[in-house]
C-alpha positions as CSV (number, residue, x, y, z in Angstrom):
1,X,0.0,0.0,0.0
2,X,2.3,2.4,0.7
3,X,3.9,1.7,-2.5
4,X,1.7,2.2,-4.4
5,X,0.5,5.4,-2.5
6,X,4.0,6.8,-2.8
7,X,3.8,6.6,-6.5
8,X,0.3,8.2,-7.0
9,X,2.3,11.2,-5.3
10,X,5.2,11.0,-7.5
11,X,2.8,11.4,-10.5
12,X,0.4,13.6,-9.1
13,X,3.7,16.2,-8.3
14,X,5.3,15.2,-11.8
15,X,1.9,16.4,-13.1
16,X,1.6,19.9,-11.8
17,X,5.4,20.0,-12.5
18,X,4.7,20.0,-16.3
19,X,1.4,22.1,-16.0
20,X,3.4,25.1,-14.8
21,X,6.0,24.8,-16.9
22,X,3.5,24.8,-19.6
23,X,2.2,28.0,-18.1
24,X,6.0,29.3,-17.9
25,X,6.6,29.3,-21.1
26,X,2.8,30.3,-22.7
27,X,3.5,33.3,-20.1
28,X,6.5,34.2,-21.4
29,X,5.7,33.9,-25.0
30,X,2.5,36.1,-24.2
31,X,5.0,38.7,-23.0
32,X,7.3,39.0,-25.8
33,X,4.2,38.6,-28.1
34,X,3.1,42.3,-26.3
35,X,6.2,43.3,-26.6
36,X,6.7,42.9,-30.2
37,X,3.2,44.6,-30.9
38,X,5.0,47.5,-28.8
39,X,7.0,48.1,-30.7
40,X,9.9,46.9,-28.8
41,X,12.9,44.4,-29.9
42,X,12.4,40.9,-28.7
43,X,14.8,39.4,-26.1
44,X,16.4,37.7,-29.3
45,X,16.6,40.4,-31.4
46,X,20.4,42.7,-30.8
47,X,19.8,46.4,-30.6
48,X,22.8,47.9,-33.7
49,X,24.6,50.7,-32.8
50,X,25.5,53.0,-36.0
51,X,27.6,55.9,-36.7
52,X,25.4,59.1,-38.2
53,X,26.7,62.0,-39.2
54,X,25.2,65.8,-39.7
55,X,27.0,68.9,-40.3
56,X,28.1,70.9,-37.5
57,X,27.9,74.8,-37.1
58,X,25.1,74.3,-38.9
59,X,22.5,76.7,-37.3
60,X,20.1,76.0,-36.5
61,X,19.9,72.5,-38.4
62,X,22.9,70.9,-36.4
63,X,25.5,72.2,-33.7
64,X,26.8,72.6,-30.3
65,X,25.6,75.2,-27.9
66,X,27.4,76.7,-25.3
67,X,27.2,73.8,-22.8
68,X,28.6,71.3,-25.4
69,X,25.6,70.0,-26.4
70,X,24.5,68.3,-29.5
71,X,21.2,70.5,-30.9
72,X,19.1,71.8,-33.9
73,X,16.5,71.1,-36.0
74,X,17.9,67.6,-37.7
75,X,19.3,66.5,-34.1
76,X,15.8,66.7,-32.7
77,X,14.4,64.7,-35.9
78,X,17.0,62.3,-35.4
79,X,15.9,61.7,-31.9
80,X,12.7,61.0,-32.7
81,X,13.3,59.1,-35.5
82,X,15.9,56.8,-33.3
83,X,13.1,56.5,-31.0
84,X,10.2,54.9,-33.4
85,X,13.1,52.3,-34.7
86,X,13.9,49.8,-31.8
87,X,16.5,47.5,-33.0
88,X,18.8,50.3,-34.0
89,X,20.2,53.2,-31.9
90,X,22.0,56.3,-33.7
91,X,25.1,57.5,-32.3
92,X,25.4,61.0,-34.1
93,X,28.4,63.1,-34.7
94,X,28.5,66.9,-35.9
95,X,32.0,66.8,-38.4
96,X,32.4,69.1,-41.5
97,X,30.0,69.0,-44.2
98,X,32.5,67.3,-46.3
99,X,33.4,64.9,-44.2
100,X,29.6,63.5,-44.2
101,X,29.6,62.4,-47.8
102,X,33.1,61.1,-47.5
103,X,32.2,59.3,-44.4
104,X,28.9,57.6,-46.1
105,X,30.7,56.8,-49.1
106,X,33.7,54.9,-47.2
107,X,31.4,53.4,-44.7
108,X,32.5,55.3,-41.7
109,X,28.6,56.7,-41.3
110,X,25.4,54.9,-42.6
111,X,23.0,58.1,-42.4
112,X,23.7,61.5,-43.3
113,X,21.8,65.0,-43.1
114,X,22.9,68.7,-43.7
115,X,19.3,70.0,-45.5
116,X,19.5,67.6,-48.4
117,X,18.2,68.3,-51.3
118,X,16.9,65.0,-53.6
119,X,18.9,65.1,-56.5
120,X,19.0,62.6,-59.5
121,X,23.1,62.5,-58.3
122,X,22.4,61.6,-55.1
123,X,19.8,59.2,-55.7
124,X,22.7,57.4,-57.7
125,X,24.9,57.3,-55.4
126,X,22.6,56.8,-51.9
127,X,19.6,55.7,-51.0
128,X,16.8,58.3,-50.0
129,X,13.8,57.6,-47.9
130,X,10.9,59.0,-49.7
131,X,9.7,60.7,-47.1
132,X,11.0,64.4,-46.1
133,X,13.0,64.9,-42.9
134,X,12.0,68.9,-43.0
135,X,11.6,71.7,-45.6
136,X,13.7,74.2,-47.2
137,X,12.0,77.3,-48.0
138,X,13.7,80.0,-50.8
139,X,12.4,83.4,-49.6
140,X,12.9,86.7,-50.1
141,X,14.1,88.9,-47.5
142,X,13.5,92.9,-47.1
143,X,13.6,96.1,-45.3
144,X,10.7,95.7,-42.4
145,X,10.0,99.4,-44.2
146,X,10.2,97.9,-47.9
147,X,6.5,96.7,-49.0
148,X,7.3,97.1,-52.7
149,X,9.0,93.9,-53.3
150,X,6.7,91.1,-53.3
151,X,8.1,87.9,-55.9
152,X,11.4,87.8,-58.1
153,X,9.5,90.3,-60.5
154,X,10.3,92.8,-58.4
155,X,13.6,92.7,-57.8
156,X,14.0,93.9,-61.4
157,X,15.9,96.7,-61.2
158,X,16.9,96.2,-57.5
159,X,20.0,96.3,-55.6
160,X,20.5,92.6,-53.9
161,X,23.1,91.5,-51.6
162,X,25.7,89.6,-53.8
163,X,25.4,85.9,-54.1
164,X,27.9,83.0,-54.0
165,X,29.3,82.4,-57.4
166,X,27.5,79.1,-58.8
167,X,26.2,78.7,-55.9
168,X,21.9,77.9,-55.5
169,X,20.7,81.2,-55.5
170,X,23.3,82.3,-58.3
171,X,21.4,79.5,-60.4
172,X,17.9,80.1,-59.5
173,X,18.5,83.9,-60.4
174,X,20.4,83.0,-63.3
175,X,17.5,80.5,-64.2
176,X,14.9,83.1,-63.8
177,X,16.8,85.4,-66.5
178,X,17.1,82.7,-68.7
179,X,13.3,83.1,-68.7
180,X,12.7,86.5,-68.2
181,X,14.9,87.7,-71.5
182,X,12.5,91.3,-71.5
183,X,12.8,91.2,-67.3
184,X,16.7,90.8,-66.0
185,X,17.7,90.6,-62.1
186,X,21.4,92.2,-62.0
187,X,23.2,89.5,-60.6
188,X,26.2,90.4,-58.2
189,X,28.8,87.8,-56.2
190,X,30.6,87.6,-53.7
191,X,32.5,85.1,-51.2
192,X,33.2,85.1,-47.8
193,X,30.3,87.7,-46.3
194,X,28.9,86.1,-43.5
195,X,25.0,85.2,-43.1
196,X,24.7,87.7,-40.3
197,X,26.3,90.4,-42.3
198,X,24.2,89.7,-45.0
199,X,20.9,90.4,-43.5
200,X,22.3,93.1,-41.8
201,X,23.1,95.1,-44.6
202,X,19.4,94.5,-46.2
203,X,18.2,95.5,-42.3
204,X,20.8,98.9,-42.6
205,X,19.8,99.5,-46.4
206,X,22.6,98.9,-47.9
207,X,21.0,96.5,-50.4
208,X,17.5,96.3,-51.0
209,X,16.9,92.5,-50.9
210,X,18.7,89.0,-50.0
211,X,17.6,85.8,-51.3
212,X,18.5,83.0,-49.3
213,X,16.9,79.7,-47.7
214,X,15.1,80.2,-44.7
215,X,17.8,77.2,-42.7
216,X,20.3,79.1,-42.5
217,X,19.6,80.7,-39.0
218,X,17.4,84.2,-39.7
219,X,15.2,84.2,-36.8
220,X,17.8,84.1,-34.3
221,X,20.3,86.5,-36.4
222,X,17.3,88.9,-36.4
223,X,16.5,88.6,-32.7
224,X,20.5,88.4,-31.5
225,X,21.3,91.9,-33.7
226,X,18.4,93.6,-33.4
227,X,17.7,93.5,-37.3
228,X,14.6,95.0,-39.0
229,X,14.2,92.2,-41.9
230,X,11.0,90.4,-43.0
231,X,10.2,87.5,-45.3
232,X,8.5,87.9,-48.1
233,X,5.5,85.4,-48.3
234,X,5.1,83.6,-49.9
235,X,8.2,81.7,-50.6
236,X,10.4,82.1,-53.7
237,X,10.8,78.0,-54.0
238,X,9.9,75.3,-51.8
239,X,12.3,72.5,-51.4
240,X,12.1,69.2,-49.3
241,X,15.2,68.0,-47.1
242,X,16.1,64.7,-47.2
243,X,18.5,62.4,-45.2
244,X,20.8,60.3,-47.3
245,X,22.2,56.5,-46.8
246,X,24.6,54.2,-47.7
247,X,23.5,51.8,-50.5
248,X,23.8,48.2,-48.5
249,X,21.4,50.0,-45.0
250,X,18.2,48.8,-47.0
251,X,16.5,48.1,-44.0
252,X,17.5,50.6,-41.7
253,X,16.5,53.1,-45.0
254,X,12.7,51.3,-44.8
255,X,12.4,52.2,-41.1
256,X,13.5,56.0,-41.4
257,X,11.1,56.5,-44.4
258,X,8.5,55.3,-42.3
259,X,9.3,56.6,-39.0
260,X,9.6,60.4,-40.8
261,X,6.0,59.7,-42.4
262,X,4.6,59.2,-38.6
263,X,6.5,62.2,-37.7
264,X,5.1,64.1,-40.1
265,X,1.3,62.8,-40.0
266,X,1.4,63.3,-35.8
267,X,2.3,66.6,-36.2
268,X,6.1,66.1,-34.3
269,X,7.7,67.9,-38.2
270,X,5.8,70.7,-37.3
271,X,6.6,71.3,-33.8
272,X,10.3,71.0,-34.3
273,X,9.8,73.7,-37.5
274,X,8.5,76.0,-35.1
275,X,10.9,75.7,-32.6
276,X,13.6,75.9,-34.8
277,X,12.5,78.0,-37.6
278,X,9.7,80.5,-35.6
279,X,6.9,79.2,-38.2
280,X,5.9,75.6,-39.8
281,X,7.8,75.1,-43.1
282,X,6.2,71.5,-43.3
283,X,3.0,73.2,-44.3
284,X,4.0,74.2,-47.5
285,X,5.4,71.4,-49.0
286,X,3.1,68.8,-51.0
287,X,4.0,65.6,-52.7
């Protein structure tokens, strides 16, 4: 009898035994289940560490303040953008502007930003998320005094702060000659005048009008100097900015095309445009 009774309580206890380990592990794969439907990596799956790179002394698109920090428009993007992709995590460095496209192309980064415009070149040579990481906006800038000046038709006849030979607003003036043949901008360059001075002498009257993109740091050069210089609205051109990748990151190019398309449908684009910009440039562009 005993026996016997002893092994009824061997089974009985080898029974439960397998019930909760049953229970264990439907538990466990019930958690990793909610997990992955989070959004988060599985315990399997490796978080990658990658090397990014944006431009630094960029204002206000990428650089460091006075405490050291990393900052701007793109870093805040990036941020977000790191945080809707789980399984990858962006270390970002600020280098040269040169030194991104070098470092993509050798393999030393695998993202890249800077205000990037989509380009039949760099579509070549990258891969580009179709989906915009912010927008560039070509305006006009005046006199706060000035209300004559309203598109490029009126800067016929008008003194504008020289331009940087070649450079994008040399072209698009250029461009607008081309087609204008009875309407001609006079065209002026220069090198080396800082932004800052720039505006300033459309603020002190020197010139009558600047054209230049509206990334390039206006609202806080107008509020640090004191400068009385508007936009024109609307914009001259509107261009979207793009972040660029190396040619074999196929997947992690997927994510951020879809991570920036959630950024821009909840609204986050916009927010950051404001902070950065004083108004929301993500308005005006359309696909």
């Amino acid at each position: 009898m005993k026996t016997k009774l002893f092994g009824s309580v061997l089974a009985a206890a080898l029974f439960a035994g397998v019930l909760s380990g049953c229970a264990s592990n439907q538990s466990a794969g019930a958690n990793a289940s909610a997990a992955q439907s989070a959004g988060e990596p599985s315990a399997a799956a490796q978080v990658k560490t990658v090397n990014v790179a944006l431009e630094s002394g960029s204002k206000p698109l990428s650089f460091e303040n006075d405490k050291g920090e990393k900052v701007g428009y793109e870093v805040d993007v990036l941020k977000a953008v790191d945080e809707l992709i789980p399984d990858y995590n962006f270390n970002v460095e600020l280098v040269e502007s040169d030194a991104t496209q070098i470092g993509l192309e050798t393999g030393k980064y695998v993202l890249i930003g800077g205000g990037l415009y989509k380009t039949p070149e760099r579509e070549q040579k990258y891969l580009i998320p179709n989906a915009i990481n912010g927008v560039s906006l070509i305006n006009i800038y005046v006199n706060e005094d000035d209300n004559s000046i309203k598109s490029l038709d009126d800067l016929v006849g008008k003194k504008l702060v020289p331009s940087t030979p070649n450079g994008g607003i040399f072209n698009l003036l250029t461009a607008y000659n081309k087609e204008h043949p009875d309407k001609q901008i006079t065209i002026t360059t220069g090198e080396g005048i800082s932004v800052a001075d720039r505006f300033k002498s459309v603020s002190d009257k020197q010139y009558d009008a600047l054209v230049l993109p509206n990334n390039l740091g206006f609202t806080e050069i107008k509020k640090e100097l004191g400068l009385k210089v508007k936009a024109v609205n609307p914009p001259v051109k509107i261009n979207g900015t793009y972040f660029a990748l190396a040619k074999d990151q196929t997947d992690l190019s997927a994510k951020v095309e879809q991570a920036l398309k959630t950024l821009r449908e909840n609204g986050t684009l916009s927010k950051l445009s404001e902070t950065w910009y004083g108004e929301d440039t993500i308005k005006y562009f359309t696909e």
